[in-house]
C-alpha positions as CSV (number, residue, x, y, z in Angstrom):
1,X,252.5,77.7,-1.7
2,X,254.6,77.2,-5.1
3,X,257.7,75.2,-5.5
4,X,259.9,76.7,-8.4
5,X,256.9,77.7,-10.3
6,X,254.7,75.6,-10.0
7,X,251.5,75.1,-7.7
8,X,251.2,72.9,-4.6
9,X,249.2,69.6,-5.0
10,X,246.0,69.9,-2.7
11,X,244.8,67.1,-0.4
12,X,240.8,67.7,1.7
13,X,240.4,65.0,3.8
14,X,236.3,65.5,5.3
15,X,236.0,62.8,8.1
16,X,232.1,62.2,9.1
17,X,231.0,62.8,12.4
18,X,234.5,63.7,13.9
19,X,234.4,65.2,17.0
20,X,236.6,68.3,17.8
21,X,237.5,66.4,21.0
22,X,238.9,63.4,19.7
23,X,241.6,64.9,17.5
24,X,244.0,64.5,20.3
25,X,243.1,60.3,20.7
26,X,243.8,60.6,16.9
27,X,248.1,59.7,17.3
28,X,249.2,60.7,13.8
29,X,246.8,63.6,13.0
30,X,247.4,65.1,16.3
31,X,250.8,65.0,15.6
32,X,250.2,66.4,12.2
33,X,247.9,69.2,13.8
34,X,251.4,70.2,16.3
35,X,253.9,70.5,13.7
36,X,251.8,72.4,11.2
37,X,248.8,74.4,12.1
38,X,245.1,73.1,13.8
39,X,242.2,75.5,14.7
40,X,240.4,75.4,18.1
41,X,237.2,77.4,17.2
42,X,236.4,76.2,13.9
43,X,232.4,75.8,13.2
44,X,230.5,74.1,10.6
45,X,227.4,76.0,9.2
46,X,225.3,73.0,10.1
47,X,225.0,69.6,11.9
48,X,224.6,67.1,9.0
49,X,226.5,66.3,6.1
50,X,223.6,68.4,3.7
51,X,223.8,71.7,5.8
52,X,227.8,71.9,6.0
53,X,229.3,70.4,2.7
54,X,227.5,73.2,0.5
55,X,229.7,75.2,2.5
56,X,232.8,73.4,1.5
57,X,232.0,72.9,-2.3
58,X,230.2,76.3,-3.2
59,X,232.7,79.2,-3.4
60,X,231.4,81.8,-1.3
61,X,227.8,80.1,0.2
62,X,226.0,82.3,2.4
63,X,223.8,79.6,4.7
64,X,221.6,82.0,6.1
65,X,220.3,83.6,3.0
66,X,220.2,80.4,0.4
67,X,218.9,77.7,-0.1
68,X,220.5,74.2,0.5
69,X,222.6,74.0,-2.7
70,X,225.7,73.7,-4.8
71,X,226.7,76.7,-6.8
72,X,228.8,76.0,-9.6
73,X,231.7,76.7,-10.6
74,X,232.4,74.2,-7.5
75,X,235.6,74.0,-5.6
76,X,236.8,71.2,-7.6
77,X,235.8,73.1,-10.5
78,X,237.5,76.2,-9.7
79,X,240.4,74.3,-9.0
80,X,240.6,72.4,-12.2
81,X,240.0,75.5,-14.4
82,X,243.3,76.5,-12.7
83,X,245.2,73.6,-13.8
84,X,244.3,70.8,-11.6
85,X,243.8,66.9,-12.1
86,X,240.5,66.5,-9.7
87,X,239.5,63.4,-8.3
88,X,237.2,63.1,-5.2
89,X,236.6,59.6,-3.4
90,X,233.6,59.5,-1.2
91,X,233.2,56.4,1.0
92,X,229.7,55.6,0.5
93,X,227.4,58.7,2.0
94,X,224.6,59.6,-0.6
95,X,224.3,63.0,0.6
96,X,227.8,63.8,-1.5
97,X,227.0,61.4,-3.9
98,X,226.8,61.8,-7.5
99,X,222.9,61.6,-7.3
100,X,223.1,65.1,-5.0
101,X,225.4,67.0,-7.9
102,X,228.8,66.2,-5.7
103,X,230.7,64.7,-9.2
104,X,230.8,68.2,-10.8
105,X,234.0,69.7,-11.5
106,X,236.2,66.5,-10.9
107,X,237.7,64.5,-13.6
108,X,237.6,61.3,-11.6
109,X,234.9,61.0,-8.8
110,X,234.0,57.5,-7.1
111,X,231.0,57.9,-4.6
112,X,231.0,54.1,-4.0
113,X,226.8,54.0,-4.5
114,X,225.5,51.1,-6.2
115,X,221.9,52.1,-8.0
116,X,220.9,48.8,-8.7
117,X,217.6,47.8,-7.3
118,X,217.2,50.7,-5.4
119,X,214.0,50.7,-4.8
120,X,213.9,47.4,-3.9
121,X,216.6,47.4,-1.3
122,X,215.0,50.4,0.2
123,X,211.7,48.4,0.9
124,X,213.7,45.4,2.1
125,X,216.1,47.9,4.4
126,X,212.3,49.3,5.5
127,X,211.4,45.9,6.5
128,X,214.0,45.1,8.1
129,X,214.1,47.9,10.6
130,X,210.5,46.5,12.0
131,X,212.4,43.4,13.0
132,X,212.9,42.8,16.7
133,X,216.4,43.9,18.2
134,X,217.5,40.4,18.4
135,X,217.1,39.8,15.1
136,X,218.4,43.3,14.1
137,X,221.8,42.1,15.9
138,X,222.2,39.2,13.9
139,X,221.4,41.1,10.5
140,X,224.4,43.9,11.6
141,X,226.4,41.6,12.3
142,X,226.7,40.1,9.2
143,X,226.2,43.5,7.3
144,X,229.1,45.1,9.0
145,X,231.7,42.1,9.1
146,X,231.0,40.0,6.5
147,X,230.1,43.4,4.0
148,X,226.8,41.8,1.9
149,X,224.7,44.6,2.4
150,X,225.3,47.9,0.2
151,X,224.4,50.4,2.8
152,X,227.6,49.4,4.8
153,X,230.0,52.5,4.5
154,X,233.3,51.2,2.7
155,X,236.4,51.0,5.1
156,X,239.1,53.7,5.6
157,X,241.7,50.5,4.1
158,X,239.8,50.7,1.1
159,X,239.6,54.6,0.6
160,X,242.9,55.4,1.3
161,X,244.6,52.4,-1.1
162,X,242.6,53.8,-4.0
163,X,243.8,57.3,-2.7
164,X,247.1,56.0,-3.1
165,X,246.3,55.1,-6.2
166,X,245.1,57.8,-7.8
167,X,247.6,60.0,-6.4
168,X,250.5,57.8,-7.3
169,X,249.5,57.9,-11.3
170,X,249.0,62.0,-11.0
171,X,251.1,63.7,-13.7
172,X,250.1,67.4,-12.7
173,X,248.8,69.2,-9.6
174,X,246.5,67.3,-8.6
175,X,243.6,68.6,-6.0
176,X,242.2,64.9,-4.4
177,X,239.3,64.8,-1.9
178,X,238.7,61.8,0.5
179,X,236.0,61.5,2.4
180,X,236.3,58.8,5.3
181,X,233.0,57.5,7.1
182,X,234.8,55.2,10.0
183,X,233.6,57.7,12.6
184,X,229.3,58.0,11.2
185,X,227.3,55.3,12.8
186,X,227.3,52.3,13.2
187,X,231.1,52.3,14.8
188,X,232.5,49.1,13.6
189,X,235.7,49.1,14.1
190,X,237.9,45.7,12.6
191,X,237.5,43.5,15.8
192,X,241.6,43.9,16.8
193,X,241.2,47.5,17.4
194,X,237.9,47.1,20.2
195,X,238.0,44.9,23.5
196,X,234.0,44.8,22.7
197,X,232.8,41.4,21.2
198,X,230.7,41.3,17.8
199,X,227.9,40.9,19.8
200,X,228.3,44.0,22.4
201,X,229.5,46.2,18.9
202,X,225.4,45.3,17.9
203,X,224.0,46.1,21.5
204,X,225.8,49.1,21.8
205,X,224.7,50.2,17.7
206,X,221.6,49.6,18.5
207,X,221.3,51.6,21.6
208,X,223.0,54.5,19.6
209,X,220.3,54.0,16.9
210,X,217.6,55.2,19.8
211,X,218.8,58.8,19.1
212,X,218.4,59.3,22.5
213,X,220.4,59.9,26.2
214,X,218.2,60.1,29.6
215,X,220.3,60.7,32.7
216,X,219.8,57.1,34.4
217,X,222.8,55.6,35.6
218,X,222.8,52.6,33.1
219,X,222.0,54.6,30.5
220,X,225.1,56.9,30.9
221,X,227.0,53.6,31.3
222,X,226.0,52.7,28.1
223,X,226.8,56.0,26.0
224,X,230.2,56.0,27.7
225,X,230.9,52.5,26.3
226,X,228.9,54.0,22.8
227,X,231.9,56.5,23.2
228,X,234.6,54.3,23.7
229,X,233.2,52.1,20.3
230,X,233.3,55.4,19.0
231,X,236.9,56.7,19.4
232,X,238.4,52.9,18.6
233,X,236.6,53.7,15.1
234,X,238.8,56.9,15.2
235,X,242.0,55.3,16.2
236,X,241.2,52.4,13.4
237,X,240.9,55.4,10.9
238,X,244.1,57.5,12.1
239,X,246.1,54.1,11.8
240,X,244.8,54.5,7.8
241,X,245.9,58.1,7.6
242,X,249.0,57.6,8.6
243,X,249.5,54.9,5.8
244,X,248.5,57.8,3.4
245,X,251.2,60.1,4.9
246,X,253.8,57.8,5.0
247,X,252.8,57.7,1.1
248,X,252.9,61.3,0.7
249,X,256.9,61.0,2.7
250,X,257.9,58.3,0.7
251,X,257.2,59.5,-2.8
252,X,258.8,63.0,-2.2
253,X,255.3,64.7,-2.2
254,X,255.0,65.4,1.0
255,X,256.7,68.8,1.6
256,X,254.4,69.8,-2.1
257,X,251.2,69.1,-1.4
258,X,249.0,71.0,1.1
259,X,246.4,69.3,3.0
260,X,243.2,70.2,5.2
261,X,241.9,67.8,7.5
262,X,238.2,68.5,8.9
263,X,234.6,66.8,9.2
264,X,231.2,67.7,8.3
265,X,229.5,67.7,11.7
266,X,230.4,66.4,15.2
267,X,228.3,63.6,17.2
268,X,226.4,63.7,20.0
269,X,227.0,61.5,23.4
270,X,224.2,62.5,25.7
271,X,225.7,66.2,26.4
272,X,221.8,67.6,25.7
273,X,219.9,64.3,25.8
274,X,220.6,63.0,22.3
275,X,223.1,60.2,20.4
276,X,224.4,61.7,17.3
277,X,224.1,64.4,14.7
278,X,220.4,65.5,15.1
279,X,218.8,69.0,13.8
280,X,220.4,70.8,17.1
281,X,222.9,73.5,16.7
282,X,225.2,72.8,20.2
283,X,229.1,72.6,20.4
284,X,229.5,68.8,20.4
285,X,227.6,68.7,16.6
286,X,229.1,71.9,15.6
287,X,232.2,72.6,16.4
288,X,234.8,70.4,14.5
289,X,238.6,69.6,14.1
290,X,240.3,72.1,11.4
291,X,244.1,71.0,10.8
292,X,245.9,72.8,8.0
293,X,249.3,71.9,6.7
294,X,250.4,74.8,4.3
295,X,253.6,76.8,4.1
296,X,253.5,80.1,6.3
297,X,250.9,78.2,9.2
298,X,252.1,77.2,12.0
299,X,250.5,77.2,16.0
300,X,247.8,76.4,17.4
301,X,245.4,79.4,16.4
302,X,242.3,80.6,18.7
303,X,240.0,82.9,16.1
304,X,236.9,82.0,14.7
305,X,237.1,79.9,11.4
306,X,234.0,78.2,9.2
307,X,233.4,75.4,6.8
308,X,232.9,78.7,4.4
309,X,236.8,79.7,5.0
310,X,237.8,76.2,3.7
311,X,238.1,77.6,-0.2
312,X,240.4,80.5,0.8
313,X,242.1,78.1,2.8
314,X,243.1,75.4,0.1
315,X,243.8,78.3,-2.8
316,X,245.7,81.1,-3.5
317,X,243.0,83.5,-4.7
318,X,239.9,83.8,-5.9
319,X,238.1,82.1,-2.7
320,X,237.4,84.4,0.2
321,X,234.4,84.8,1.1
322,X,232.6,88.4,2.3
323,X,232.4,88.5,5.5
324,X,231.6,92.6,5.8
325,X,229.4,93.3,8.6
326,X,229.8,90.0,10.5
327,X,233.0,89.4,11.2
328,X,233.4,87.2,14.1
329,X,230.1,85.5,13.9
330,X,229.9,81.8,12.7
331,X,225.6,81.8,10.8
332,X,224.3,78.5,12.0
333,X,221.8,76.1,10.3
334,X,219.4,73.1,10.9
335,X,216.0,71.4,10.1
336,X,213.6,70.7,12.9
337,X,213.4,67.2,11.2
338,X,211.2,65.7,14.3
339,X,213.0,62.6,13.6
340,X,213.1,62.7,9.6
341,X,215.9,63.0,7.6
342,X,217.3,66.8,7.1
343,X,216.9,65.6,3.1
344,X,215.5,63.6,0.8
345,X,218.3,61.0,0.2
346,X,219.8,61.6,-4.0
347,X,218.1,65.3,-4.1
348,X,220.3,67.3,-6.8
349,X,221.4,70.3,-4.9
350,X,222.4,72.1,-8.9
351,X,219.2,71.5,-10.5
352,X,216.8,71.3,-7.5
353,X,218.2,73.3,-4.5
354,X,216.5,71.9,-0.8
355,X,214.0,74.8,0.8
356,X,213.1,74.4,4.1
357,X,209.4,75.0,5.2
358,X,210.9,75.9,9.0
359,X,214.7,76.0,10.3
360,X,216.3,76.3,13.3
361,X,218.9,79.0,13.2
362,X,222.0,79.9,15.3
363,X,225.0,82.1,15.2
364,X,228.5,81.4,17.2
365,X,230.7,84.1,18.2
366,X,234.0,84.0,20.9
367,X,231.5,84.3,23.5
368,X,228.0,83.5,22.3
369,X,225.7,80.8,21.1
370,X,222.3,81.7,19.8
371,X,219.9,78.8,19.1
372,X,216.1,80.1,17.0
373,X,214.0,77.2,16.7
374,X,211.2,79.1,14.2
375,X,208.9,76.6,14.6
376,X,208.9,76.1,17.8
377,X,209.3,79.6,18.3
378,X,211.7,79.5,21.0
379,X,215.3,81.0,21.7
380,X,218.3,79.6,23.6
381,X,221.7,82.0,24.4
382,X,224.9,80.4,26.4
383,X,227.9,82.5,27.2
384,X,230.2,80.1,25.6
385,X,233.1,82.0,27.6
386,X,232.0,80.7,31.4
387,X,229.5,77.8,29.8
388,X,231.7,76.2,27.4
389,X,229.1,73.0,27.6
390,X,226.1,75.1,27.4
391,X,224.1,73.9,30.4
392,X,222.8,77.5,31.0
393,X,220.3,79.4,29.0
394,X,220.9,83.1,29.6
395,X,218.7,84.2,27.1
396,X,215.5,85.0,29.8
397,X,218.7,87.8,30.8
398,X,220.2,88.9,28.2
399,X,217.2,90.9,26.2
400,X,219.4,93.3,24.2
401,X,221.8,89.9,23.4
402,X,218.8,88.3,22.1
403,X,217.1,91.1,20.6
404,X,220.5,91.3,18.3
405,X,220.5,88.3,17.1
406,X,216.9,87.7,16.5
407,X,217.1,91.2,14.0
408,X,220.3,89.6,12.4
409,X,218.2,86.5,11.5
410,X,214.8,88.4,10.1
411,X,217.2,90.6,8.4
412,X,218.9,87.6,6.3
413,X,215.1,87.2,4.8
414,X,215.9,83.5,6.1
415,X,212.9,83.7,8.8
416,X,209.7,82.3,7.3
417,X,211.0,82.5,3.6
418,X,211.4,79.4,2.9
419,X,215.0,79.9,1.5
């Protein structure tokens, strides 16, 4: 969209670990989502913040056939070769840090990482995770409400008062990501916006740091309360947005500036027997909230839609992605971590792009969900259309389904390459 001549400003808002479920508990972004446009099967390529933000950033990524990486130009570097101011504020995720290549392109970029002393707060954070639970409490508790340790995420207050900021001493178009981390573990939410108590926040923090869901009675009790922690950090966080739009209304840039609201990955809560965002590729990691506000988009809209069609989706040209030959099907990828990180923490995904020695790969379409775990070497299939929550694997019935996908993956030259 122009107005007399000259180009909309451009607002991405990435949320970690947002759920596509809790967009309605959200008040102001759902109403956001009704009056302009929101997307109800939109996909990330992968279920952590290194497998679905290459998607974002890199004009055109193909996550089946590359490697883990960041092609330049970037989006904020297309964007500001068009004209833009860039600025990108990332609340404190090193993954889209400066140290992983994320500052190219923008003109102002704040990751909120502190370098000093790595090395030696990485021993002491080591330590500390020995430490019995009890003691763990007391070390959360003062990490996430009194704010001395550097590994606590800074606060959606923070991020969206230097969003303000920025945008308020923007001269020219400006294109401004903000990435908010209120909804990653640990869910601290400021202590008015939770009935728990400081010390049931810890409890229930540290049962989510377990990373896993069996199907006993108190433990469901407990991931339902984990749940509850969880969307109070999303109302906490929607309470900030809607400081940022009231912004955007007061200062007469509302009705010129586009915005796309989205997150990185979903989060587990004991659907398949895990907490979190682990290398698995099913609905409640990888499907995610997609709400557009952009002139000519209006609805609620049903079709298929990808972290990949976020480019095309921001611009006016020079985005879109090729999508001849698979139209309709949503590539899918993961690392069978077996309890390690997807990637090296500070890896710099221009100069040194991740491989992966095996993957777990996946495809979504309107009525399918194929899961390859290569090293494992075992396949899953769920007809998404009757089996929304995937609780049936059809594959053992579905040979020629199977046999499709399987030839779509060793086509892509992703099986075994190392790519």
């Amino acid at each position: 969209m122009e107005t007399h001549g000259k180009p909309n400003n451009i607002i991405l808002i990435t949320i970690d670990s947002l759920r596509w479920d809790t967009l309605p508990k959200m008040p102001e972004l759902w109403s956001m989502a009704k009056e302009n446009a929101y997307f109800t099967r939109a996909y990330t390529n992968g279920p952590s913040t290194p497998f679905s933000f290459p998607s974002i950033f890199s004009l055109n990524y193909d996550p089946m056939k590359e490697r883990i990486r960041i092609r330049e130009p970037t989006l904020a570097g297309y964007l500001r070769g068009k004209g833009y101011r860039t600025a990108g504020i990332v609340a404190s995720n090193p993954y889209i840090s400066s140290l992983s290549g994320y500052q190219n392109g923008f003109d102002h970029f704040n990751d909120h990482i502190s370098t000093a002393g790595r090395e030696v707060k990485g021993e002491l954070w080591r330590y500390l995770q020995r430490l019995p639970d009890c003691v763990q409490n007391l070390r959360d508790i003062h990490r996430w409400y009194f704010k001395q340790d550097v590994t606590s995420s800074l606060s959606a207050e923070v991020v969206t008062e230097e969003s303000i900021d920025l945008i308020s001493t923007s001269r020219r178009p400006f294109f401004i990501w903000i990435h908010y981390m209120d909804t990653h573990y640990p869910y601290t939410p400021p202590r008015e916006y939770s009935e728990y108590s400081i010390s049931e926040i810890a409890e229930l923090n540290n049962f989510r740091k377990k990373r896993e869901a069996d199907d006993s009675k108190e433990t469901r009790m407990q991931v339902e309360r984990l749940k509850v922690l969880y969307e109070d950090s999303a109302r906490w966080l929607d309470e900030k947005l809607s400081d940022l739009f009231a912004y955007l209304e007061q200062s007469g840039l509302w009705e010129n500036t586009d915005m796309l609201v989205t997150s990185d990955h979903g989060e587990g809560f004991g659907e398949h027997g895990f907490l979190g965002h682990p290398s698995q590729l099913y609905q409640e990691v990888v499907k995610i909230p997609l709400v557009v506000k952009k002139e000519g988009l209006f609805g609620k809209h049903d079709e298929l839609v990808e972290t990949r069609d976020i480019p095309s989706m921001l611009s006016y040209s020079g985005c879109e992605i090729d999508k001849t030959g698979d139209k309709g099907i949503i590539p899918l990828r993961a690392r069978h971590a077996g309890g390690r990180s997807c990637m090296r923490k500070g890896i710099n995904l221009i100069s040194d792009p991740e491989s992966l020695d095996y993957g777990i790969w996946g495809f979504a379409t309107e009525k399918y969900k194929f899961i390859f775990d290569e090293e494992r070497d075992e396949v899953e299939l769920y007809d998404l259309e009757t089996d929304p929550g995937e609780k049936k694997d059809i594959s053992m019935v579905e040979d020629a389904v199977v046999s499709k996908f399987l030839k779509m993956i060793l086509g892509s030259g992703a099986f075994s390459s190392g790519k």
